[in-house]
N, C-alpha and C positions, 0 to 999 in steps of 0.2 A: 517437478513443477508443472510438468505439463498435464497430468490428471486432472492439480488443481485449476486450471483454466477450462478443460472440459466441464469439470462438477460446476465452476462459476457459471460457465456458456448457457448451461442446462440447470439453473436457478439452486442449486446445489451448494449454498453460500456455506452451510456448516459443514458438508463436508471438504468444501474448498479451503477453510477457513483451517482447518486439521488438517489436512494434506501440505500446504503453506507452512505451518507451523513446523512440522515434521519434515519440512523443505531446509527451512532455517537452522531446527537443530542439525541435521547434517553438512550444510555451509552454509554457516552466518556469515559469513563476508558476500553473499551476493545480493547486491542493492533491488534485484528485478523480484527476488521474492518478497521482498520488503515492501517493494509501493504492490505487489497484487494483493496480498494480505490487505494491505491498507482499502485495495478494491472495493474486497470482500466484507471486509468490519465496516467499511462504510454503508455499502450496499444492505447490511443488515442492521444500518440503526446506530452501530458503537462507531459515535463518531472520537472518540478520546483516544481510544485503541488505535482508528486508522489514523488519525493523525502521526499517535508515535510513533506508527510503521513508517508516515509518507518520509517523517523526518530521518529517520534509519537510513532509509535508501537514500532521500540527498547527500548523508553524512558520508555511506558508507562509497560514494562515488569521488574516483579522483582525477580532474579537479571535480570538486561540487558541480553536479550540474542540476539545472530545474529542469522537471518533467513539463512538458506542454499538457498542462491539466485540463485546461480548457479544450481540449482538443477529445477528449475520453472519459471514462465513470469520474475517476476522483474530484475531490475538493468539488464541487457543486452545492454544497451550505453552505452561507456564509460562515458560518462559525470555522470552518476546517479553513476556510481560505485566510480567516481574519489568524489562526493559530499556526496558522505556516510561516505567515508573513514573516516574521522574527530572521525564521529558519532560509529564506528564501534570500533575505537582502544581505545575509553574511556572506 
C-alpha cells in the first residue's frame, strides 16, 4: 500500500489506482486500502467507483467508524458526500 500512496503523492492516480487494487486482492479486510482507492477514483473523475470503496472501508471497520473527510482528498462533491450519507448515519 504504500507504493500506492507514493504513485498518488506524485500524481500517479492509475498507477496508484492498480497498486490499491492488487492491495485488496491480497487483504480484502483492510478498510485503509479501501478509502485510498476511493482517494484515488475520486481524484480521477470515477466518482461511483470511489464512493463504493469509501463505503467498503466504513463497512469493513469495527465498530463503524466515519473518516473525518473534510479534513483530506475524499468526498469534496457533493454528489459523493450526498451518496455516503445513507452509509454514514448507520
Amino acid at each position: 500500500m504504500n507504493l500506492g500512496i507514493m504513485q498518488q503523492q506524485s500524481g500517479d492516480l492509475i498507477g496508484a489506482i492498480e497498486t490499491y487494487r492488487k492491495s485488496i486482492d491480497l487483504k480484502p479486510d483492510f478498510s485503509g486500502t479501501y478509502f485510498n482507492l476511493g482517494t484515488a477514483l475520486e481524484g480521477s473523475g470515477d466518482l461511483s467507483q470511489a464512493i463504493a470503496n469509501y463505503q467498503s472501508a466504513i463497512q469493513l471497520q469495527e465498530p463503524p467508524q466515519v473518516p473525518n473527510f473534510s479534513s483530506c482528498l475524499p468526498c469534496k462533491s457533493d454528489q459523493c458526500q450526498e451518496s455516503l450519507a445513507p452509509v454514514l448515519q448507520s
